[in-house]
N, CA and C atoms of all chains as a GROMACS GRO file, in nm:
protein
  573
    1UNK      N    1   0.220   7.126   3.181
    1UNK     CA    2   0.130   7.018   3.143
    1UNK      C    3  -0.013   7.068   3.132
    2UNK      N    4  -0.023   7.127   3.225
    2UNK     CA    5  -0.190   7.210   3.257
    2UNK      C    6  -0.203   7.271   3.131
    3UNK      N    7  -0.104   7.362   3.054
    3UNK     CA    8  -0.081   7.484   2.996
    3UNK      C    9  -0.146   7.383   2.867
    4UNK      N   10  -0.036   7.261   2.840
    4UNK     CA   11  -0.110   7.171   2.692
    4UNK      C   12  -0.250   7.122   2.727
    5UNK      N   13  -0.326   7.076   2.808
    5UNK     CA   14  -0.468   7.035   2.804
    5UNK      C   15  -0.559   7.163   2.782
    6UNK      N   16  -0.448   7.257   2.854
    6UNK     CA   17  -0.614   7.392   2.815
    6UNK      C   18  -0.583   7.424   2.661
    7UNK      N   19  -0.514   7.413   2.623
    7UNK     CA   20  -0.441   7.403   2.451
    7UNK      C   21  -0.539   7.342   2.362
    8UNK      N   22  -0.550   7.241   2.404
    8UNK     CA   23  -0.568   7.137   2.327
    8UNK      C   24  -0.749   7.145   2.323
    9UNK      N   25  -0.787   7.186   2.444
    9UNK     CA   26  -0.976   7.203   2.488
    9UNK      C   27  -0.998   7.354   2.390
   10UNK      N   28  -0.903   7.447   2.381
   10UNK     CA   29  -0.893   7.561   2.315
   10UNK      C   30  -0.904   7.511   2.128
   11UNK      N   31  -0.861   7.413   2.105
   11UNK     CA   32  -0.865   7.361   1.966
   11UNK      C   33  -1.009   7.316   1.943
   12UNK      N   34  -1.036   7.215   2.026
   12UNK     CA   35  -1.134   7.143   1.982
   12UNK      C   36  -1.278   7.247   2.011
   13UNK      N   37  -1.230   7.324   2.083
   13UNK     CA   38  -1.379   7.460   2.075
   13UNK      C   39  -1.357   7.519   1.913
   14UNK      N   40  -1.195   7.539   1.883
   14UNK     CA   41  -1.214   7.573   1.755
   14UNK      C   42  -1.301   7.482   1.655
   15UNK      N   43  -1.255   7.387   1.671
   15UNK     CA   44  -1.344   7.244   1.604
   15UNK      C   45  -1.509   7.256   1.588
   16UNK      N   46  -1.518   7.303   1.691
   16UNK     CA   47  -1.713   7.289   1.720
   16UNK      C   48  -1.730   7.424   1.658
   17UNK      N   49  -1.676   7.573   1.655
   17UNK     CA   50  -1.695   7.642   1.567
   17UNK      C   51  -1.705   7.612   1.439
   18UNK      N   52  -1.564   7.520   1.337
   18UNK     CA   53  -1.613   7.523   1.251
   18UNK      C   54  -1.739   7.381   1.205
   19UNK      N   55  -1.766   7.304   1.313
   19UNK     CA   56  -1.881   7.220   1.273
   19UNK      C   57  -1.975   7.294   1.277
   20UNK      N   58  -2.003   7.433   1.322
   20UNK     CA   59  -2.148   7.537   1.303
   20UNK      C   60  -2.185   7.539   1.156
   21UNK      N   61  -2.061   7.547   1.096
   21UNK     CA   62  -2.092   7.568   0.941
   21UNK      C   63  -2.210   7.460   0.892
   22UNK      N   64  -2.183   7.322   0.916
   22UNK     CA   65  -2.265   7.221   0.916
   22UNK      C   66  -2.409   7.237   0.901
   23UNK      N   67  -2.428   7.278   1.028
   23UNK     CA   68  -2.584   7.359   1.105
   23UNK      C   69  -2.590   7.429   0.995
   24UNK      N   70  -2.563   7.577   0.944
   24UNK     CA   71  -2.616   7.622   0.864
   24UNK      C   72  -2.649   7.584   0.692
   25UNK      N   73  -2.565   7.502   0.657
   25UNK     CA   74  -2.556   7.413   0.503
   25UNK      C   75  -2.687   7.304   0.506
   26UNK      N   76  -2.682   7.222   0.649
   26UNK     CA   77  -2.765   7.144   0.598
   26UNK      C   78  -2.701   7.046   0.518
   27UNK      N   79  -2.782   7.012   0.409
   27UNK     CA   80  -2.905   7.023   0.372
   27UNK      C   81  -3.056   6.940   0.410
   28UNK      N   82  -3.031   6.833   0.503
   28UNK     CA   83  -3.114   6.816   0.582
   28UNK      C   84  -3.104   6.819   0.721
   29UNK      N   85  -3.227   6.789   0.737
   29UNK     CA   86  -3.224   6.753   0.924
   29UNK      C   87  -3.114   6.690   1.024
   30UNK      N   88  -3.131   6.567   0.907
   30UNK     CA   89  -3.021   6.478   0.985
   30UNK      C   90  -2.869   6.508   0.982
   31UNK      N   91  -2.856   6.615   0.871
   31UNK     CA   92  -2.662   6.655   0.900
   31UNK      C   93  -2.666   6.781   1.017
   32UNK      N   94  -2.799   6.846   1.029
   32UNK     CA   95  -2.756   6.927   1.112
   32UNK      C   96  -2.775   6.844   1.263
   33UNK      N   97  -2.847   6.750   1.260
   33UNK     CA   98  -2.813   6.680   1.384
   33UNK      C   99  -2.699   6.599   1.422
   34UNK      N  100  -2.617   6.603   1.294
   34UNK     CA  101  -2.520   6.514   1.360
   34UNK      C  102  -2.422   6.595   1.384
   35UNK      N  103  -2.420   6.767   1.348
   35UNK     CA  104  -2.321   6.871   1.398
   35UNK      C  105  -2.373   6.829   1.570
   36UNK      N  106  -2.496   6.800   1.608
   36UNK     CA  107  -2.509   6.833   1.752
   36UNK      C  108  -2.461   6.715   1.812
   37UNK      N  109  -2.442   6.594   1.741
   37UNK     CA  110  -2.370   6.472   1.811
   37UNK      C  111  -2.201   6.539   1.825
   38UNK      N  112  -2.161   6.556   1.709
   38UNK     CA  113  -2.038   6.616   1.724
   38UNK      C  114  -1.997   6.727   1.861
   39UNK      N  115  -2.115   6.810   1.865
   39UNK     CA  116  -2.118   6.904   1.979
   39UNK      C  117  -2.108   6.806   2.171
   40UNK      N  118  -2.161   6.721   2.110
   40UNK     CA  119  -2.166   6.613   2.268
   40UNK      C  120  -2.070   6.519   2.320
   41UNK      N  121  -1.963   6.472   2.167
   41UNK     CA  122  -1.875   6.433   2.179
   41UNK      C  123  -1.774   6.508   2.196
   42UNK      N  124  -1.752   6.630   2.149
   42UNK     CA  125  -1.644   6.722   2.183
   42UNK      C  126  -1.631   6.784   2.331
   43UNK      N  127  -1.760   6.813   2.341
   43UNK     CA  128  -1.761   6.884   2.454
   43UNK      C  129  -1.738   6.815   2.584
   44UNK      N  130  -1.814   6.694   2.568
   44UNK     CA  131  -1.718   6.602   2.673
   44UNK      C  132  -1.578   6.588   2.663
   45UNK      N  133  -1.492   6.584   2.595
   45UNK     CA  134  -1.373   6.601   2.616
   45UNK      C  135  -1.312   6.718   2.661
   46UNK      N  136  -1.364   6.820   2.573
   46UNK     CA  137  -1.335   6.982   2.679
   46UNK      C  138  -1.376   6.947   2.829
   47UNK      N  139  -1.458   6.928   2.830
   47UNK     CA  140  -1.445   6.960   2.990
   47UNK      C  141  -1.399   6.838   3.065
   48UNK      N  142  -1.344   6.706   3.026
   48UNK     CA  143  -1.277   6.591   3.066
   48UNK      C  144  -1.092   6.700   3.061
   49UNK      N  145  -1.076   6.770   2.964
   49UNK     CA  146  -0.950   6.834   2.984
   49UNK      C  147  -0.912   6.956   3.088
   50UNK      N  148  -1.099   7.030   3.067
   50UNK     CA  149  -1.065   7.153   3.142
   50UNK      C  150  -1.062   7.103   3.300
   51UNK      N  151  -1.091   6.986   3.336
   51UNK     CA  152  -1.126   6.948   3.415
   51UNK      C  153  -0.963   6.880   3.528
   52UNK      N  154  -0.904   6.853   3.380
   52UNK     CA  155  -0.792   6.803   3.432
   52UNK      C  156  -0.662   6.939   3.435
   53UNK      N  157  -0.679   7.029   3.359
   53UNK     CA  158  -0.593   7.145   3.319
   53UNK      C  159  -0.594   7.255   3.455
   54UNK      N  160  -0.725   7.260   3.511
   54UNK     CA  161  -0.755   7.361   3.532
   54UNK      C  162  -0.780   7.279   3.706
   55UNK      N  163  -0.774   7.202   3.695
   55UNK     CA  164  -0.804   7.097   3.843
   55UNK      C  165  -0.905   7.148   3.917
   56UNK      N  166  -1.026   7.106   3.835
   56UNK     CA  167  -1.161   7.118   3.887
   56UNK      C  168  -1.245   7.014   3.882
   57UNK      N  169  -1.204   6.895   3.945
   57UNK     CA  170  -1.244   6.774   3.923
   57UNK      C  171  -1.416   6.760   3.906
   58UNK      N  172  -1.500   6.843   3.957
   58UNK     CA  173  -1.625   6.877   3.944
   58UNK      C  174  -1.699   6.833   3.771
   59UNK      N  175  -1.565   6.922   3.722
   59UNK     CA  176  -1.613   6.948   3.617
   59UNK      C  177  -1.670   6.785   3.547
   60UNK      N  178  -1.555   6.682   3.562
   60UNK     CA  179  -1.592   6.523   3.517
   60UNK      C  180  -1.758   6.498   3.522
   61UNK      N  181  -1.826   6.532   3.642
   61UNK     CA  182  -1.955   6.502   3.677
   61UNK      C  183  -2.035   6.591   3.539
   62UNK      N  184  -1.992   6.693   3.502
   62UNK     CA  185  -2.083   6.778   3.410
   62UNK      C  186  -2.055   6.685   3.273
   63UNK      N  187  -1.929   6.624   3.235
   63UNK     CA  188  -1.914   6.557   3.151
   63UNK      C  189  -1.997   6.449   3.117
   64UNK      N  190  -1.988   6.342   3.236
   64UNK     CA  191  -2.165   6.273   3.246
   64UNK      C  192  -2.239   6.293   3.237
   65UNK      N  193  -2.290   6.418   3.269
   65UNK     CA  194  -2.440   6.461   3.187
   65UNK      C  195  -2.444   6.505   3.038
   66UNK      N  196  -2.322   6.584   2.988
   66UNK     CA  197  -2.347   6.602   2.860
   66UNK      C  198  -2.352   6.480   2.770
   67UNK      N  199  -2.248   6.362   2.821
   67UNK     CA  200  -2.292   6.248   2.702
   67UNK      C  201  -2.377   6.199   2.765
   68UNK      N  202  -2.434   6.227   2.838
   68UNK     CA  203  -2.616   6.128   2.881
   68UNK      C  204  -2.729   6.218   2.776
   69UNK      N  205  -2.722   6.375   2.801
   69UNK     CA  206  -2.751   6.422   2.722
   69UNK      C  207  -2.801   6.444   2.580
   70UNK      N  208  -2.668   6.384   2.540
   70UNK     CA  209  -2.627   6.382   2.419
   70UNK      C  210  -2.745   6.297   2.331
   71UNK      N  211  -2.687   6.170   2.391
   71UNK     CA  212  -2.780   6.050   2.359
   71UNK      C  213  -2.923   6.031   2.389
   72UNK      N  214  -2.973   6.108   2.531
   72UNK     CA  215  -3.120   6.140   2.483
   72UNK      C  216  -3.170   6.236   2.362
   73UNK      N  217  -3.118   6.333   2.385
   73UNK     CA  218  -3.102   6.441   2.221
   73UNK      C  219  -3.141   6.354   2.100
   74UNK      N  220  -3.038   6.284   2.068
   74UNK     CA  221  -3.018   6.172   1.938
   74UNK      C  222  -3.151   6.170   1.926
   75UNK      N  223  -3.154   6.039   2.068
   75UNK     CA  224  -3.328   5.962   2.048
   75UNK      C  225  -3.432   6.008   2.025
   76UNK      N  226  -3.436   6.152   2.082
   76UNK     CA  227  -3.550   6.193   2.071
   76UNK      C  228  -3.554   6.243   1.942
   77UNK      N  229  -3.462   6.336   1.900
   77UNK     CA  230  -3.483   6.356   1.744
   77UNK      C  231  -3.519   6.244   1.616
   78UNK      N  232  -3.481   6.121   1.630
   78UNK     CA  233  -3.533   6.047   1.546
   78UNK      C  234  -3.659   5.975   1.594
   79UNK      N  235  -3.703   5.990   1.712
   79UNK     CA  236  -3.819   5.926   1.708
   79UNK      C  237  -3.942   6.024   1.718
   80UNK      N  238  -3.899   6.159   1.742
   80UNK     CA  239  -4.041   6.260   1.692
   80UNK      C  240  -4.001   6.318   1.581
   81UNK      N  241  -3.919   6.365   1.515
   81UNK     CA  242  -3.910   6.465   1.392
   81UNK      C  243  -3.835   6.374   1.272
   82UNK      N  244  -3.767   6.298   1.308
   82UNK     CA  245  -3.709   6.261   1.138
   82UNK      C  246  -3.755   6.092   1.124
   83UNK      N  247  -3.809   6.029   1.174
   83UNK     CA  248  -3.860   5.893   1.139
   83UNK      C  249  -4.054   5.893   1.061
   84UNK      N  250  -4.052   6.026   1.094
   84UNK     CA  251  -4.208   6.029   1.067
   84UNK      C  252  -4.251   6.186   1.049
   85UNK      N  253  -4.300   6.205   0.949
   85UNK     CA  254  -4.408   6.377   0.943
   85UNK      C  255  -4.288   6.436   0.876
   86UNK      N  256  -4.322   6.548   0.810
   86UNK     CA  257  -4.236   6.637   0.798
   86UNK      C  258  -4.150   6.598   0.644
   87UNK      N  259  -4.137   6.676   0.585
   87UNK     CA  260  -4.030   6.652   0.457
   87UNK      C  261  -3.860   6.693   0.471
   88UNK      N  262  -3.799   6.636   0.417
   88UNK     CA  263  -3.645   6.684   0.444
   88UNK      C  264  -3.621   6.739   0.378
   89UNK      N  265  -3.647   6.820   0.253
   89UNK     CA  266  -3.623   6.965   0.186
   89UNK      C  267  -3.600   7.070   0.229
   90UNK      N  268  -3.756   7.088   0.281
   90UNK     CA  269  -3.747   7.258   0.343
   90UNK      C  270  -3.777   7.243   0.479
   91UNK      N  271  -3.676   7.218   0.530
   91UNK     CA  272  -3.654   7.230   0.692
   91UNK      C  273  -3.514   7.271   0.722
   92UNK      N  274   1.020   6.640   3.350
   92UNK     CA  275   0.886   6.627   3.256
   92UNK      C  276   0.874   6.446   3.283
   93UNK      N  277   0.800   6.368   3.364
   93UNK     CA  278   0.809   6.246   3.319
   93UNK      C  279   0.767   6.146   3.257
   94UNK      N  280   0.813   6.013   3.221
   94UNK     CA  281   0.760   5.897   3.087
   94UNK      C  282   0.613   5.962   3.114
   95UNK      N  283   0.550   5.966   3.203
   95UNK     CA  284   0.461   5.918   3.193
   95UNK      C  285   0.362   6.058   3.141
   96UNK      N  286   0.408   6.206   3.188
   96UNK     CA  287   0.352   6.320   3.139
   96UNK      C  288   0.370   6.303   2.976
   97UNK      N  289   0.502   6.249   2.949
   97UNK     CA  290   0.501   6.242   2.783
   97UNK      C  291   0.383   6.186   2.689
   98UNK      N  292   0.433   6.064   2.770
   98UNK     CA  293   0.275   5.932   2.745
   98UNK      C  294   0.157   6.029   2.721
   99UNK      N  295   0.134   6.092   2.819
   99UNK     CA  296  -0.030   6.160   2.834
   99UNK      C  297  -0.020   6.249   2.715
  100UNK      N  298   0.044   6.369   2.703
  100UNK     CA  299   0.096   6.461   2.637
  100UNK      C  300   0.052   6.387   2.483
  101UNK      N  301   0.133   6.295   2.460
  101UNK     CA  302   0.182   6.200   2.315
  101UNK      C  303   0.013   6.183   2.279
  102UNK      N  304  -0.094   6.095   2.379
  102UNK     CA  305  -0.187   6.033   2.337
  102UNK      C  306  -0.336   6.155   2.367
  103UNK      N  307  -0.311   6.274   2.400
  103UNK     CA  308  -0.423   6.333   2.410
  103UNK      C  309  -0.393   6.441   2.290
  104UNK      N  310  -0.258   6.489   2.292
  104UNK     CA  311  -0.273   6.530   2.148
  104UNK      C  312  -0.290   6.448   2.008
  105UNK      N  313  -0.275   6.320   2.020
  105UNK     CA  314  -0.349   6.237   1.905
  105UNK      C  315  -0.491   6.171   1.910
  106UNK      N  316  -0.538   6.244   2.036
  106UNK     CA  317  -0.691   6.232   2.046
  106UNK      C  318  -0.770   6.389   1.992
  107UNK      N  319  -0.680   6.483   1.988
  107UNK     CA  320  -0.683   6.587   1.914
  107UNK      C  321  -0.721   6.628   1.802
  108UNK      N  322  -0.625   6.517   1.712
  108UNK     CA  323  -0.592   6.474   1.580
  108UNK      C  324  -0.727   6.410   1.508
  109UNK      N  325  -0.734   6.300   1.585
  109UNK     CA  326  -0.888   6.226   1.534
  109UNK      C  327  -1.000   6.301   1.560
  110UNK      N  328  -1.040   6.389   1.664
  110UNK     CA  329  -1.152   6.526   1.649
  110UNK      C  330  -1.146   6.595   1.571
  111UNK      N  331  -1.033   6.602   1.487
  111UNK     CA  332  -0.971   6.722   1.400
  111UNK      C  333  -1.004   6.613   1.304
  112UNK      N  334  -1.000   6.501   1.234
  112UNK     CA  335  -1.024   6.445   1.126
  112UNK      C  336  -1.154   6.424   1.071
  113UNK      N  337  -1.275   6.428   1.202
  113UNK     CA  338  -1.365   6.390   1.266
  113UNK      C  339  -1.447   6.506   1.183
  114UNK      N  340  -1.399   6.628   1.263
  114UNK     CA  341  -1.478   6.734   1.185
  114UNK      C  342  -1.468   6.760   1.017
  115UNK      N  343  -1.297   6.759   1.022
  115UNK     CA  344  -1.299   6.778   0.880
  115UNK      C  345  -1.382   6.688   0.782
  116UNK      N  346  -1.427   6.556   0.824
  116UNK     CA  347  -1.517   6.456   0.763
  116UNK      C  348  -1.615   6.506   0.733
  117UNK      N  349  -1.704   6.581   0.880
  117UNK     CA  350  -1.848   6.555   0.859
  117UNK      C  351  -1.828   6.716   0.781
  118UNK      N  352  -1.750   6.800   0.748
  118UNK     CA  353  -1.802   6.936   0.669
  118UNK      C  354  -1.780   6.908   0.535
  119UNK      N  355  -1.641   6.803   0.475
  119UNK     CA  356  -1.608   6.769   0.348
  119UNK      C  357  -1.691   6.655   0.259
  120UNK      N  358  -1.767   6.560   0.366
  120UNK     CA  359  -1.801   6.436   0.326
  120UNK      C  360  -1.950   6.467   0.237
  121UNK      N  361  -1.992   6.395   0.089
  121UNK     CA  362  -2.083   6.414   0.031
  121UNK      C  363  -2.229   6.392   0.075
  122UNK      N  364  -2.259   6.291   0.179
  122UNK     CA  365  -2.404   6.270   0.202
  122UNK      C  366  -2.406   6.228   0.382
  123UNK      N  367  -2.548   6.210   0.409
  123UNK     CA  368  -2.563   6.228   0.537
  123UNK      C  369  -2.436   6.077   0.583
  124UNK      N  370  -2.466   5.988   0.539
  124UNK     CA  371  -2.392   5.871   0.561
  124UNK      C  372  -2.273   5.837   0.560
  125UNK      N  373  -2.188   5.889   0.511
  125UNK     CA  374  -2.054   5.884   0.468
  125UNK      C  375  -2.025   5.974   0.611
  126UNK      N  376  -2.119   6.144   0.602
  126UNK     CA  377  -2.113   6.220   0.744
  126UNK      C  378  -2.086   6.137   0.887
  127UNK      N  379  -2.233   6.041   0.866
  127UNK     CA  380  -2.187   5.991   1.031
  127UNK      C  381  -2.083   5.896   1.038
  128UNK      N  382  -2.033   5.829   0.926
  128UNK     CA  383  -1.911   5.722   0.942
  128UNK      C  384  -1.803   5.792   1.010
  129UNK      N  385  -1.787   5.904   0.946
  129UNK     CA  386  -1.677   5.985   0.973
  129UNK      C  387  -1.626   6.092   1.123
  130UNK      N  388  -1.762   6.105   1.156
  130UNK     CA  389  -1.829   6.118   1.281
  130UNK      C  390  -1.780   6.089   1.365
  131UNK      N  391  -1.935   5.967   1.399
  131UNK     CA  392  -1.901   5.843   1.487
  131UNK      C  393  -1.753   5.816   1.512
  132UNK      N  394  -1.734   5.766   1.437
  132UNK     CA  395  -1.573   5.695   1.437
  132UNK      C  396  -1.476   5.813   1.515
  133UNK      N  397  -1.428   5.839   1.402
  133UNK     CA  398  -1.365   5.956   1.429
  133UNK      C  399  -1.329   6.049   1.572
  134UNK      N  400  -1.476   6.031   1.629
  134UNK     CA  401  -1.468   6.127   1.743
  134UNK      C  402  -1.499   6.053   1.855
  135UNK      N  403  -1.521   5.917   1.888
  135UNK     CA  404  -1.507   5.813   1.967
  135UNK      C  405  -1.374   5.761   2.012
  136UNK      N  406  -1.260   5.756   1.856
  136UNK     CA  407  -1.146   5.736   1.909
  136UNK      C  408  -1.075   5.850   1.962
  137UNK      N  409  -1.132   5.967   1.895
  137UNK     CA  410  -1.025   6.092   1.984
  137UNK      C  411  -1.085   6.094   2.150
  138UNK      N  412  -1.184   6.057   2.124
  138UNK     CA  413  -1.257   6.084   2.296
  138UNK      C  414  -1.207   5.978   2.382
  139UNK      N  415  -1.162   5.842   2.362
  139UNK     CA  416  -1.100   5.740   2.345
  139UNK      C  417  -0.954   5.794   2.411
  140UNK      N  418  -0.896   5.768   2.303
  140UNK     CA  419  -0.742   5.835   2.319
  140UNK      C  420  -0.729   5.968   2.449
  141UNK      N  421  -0.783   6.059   2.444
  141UNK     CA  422  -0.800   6.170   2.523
  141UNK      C  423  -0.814   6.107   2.685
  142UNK      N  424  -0.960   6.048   2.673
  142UNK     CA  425  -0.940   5.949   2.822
  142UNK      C  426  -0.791   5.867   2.870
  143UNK      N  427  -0.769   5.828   2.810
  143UNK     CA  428  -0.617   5.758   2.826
  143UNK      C  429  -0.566   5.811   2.869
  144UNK      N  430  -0.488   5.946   2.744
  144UNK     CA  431  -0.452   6.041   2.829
  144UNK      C  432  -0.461   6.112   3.006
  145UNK      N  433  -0.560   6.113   2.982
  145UNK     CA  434  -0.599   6.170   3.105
  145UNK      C  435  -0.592   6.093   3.242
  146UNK      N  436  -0.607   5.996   3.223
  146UNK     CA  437  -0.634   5.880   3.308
  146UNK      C  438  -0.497   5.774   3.324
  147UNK      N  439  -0.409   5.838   3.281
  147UNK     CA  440  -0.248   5.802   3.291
  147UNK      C  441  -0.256   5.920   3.454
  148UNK      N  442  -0.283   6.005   3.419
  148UNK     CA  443  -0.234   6.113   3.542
  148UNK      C  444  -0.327   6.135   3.679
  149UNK      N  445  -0.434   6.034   3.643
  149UNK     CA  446  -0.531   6.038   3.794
  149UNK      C  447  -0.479   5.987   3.910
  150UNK      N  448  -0.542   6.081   4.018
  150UNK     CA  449  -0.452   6.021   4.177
  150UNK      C  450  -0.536   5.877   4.167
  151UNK      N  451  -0.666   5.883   4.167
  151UNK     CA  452  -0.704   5.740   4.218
  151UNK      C  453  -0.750   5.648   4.124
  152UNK      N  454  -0.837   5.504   4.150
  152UNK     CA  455  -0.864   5.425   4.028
  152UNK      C  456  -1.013   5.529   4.042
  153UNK      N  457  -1.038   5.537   4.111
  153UNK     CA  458  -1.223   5.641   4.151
  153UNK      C  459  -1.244   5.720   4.010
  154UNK      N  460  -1.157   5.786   3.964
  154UNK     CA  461  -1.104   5.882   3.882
  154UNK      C  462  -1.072   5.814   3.768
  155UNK      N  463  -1.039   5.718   3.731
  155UNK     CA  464  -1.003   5.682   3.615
  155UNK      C  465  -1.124   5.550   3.580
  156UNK      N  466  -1.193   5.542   3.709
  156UNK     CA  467  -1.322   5.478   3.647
  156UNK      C  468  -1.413   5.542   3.589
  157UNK      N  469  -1.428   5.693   3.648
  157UNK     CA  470  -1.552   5.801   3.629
  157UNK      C  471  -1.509   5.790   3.509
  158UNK      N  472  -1.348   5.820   3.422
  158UNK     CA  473  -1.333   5.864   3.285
  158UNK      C  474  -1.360   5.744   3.237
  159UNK      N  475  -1.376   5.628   3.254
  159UNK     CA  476  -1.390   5.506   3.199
  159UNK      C  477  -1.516   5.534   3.164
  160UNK      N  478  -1.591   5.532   3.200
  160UNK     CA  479  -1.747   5.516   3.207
  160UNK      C  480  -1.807   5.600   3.122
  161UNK      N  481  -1.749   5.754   3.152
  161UNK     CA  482  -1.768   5.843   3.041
  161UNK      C  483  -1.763   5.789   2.893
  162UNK      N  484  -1.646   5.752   2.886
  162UNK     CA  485  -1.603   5.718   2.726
  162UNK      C  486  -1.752   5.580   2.713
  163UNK      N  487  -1.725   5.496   2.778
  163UNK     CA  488  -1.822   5.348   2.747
  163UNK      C  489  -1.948   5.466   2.717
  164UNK      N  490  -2.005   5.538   2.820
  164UNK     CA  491  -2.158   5.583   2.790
  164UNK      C  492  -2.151   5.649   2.638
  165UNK      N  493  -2.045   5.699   2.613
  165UNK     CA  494  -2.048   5.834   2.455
  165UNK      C  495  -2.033   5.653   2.342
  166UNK      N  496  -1.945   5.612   2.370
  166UNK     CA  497  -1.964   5.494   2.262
  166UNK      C  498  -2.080   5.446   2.227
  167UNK      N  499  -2.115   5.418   2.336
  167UNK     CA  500  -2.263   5.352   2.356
  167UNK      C  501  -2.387   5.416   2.304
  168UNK      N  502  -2.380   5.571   2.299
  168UNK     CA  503  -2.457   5.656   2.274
  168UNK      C  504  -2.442   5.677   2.075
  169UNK      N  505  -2.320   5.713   2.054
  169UNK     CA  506  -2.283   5.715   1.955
  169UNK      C  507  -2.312   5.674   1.866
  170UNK      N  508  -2.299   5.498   1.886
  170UNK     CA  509  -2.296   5.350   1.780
  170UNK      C  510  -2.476   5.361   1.765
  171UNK      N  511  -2.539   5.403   1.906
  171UNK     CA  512  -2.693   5.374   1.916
  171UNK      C  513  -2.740   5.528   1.800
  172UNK      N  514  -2.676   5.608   1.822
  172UNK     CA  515  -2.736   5.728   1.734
  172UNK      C  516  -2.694   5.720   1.598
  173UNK      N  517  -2.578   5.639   1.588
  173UNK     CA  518  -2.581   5.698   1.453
  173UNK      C  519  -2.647   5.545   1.346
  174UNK      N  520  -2.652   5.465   1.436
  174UNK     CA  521  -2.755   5.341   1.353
  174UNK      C  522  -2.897   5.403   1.367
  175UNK      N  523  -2.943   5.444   1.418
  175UNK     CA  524  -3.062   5.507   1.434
  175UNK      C  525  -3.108   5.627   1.299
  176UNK      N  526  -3.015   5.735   1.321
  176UNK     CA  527  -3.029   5.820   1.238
  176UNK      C  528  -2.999   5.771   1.063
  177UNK      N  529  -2.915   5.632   1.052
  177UNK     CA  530  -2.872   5.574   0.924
  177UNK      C  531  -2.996   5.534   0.858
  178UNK      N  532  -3.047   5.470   0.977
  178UNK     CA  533  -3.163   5.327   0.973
  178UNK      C  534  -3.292   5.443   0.889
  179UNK      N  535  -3.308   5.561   0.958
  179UNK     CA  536  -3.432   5.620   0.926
  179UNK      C  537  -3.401   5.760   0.815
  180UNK      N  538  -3.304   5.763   0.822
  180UNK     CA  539  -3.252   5.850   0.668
  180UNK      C  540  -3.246   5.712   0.554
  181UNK      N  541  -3.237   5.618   0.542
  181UNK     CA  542  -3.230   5.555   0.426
  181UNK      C  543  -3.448   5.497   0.398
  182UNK      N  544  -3.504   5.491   0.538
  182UNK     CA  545  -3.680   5.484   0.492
  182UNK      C  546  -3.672   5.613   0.483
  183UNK      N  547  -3.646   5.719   0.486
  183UNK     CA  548  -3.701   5.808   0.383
  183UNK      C  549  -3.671   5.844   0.269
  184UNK      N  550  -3.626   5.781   0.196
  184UNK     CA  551  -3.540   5.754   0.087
  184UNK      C  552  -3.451   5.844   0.038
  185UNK      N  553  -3.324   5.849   0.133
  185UNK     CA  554  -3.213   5.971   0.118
  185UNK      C  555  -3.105   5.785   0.028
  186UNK      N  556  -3.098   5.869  -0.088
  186UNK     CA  557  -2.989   5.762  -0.162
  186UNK      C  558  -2.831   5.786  -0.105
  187UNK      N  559  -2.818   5.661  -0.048
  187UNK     CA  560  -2.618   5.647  -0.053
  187UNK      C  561  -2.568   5.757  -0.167
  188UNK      N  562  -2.465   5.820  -0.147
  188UNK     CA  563  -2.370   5.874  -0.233
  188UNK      C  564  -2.290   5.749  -0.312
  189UNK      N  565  -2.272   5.750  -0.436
  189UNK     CA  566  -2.169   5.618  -0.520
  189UNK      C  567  -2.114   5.738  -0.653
  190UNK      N  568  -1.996   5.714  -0.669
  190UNK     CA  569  -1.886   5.786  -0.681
  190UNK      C  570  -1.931   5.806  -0.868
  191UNK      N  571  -1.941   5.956  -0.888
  191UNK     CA  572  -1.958   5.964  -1.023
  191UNK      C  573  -1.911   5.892  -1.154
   0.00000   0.00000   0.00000
C-alpha cells in the first residue's frame, strides 16, 4: 500500500516537472504564476502522500504551510506586480 | 488487501488522474484563462479525491480533520487566486481566447 502512495507522489513530481515548461513559455506573468499555484497544489498532496507512504505524520503539518503559503504567494503577486506598473510583454 | 485499502487505492489514484489532466490543461490550453479553469478545477478535485483517499486509512478523526482542513484551506486559496488573477488579467486588457 505504502509502495502505491510513494508511486503515485513520484508521478505527480513528474507532473510539476513538466508544469516548469509553463515557467519558461510564458508568455506572461500571470501563466507563469499559475505554474506556481499548480506547484502549491501538488505539492501538498506529495507530501499529504509521502506523509502517509512513508509514515511520517509530521510531514501533514508542512502540508499546512505550503497551502497557506501558496495563497499568500497568489496575493501578493497580484497586488504588487500584475494589478499595477509594469507591462506584460517583456517580463 | 482490504475493501477498504482498495477504496483508498481506487480514489487516490483517480486523484492522480485529475493532477494529470490539470497539468496537461494548463501546458495545452490557449490563453491565461482557459489556463486557470483548467487549473483550479482540475487540481482541487485531485487534491480532493487524494484526501479521501487518505483519510479512509487514518487511525484517528485528529488526522482526518488535519486532512480536512488542508483540502478546505487549498480550495479556499485556489477559488480566491484564481478570481483574483482573472479579475486583473482581463483590466489589463489580456482578450479571452474565442475559437478561430
Amino acid at each position: 500500500m505504502s509502495t502505491l502512495f510513494i508511486a503515485v507522489a513520484v508521478f505527480l513530481l513528474l507532473n510539476l516537472a513538466a508544469g516548469l515548461w509553463r515557467v519558461m513559455q510564458g508568455p506572461t506573468a500571470a501563466d507563469r504564476m499559475l505554474a506556481a499555484q499548480l506547484f502549491g497544489t501538488t505539492a501538498v498532496a506529495v507530501l499529504l502522500l509521502l506523509a502517509e507512504g512513508m509514515g511520517e505524520p509530521p510531514l501533514r503539518d508542512i502540508a499546512l504551510v505550503f497551502a497557506f503559503l501558496a495563497a499568500v504567494a497568489a496575493v501578493a503577486f497580484v497586488q504588487r506586480i500584475w494589478s499595477r506598473g509594469g507591462s506584460h510583454d517583456d517580463d | 488487501m482490504t475493501m477498504i485499502d482498495l477504496l483508498s487505492a481506487f480514489l487516490v489514484l483517480a486523484g492522480a488522474g485529475f493532477f494529470f489532466a490539470g497539468t496537461v490543461g494548463m501546458l495545452r490550453f490557449p490563453d491565461v484563462f482557459s489556463r486557470l479553469h483548467a487549473l483550479t478545477k482540475g487540481d482541487n478535485v485531485g487534491l480532493g479525491l487524494t484526501v479521501l483517499g487518505l483519510a479512509l486509512r487514518a487511525d484517528s478523526f485528529a488526522v482526518v480533520g488535519k486532512l480536512v482542513m488542508v483540502w478546505m484551506l487549498v480550495l479556499l486559496a485556489g477559488a480566491t487566486a484564481s478570481h483574483l488573477i482573472a479579475r486583473s488579467s482581463l483590466r489589463r486588457g489580456i482578450k479571452p481566447w474565442t475559437a478561430p
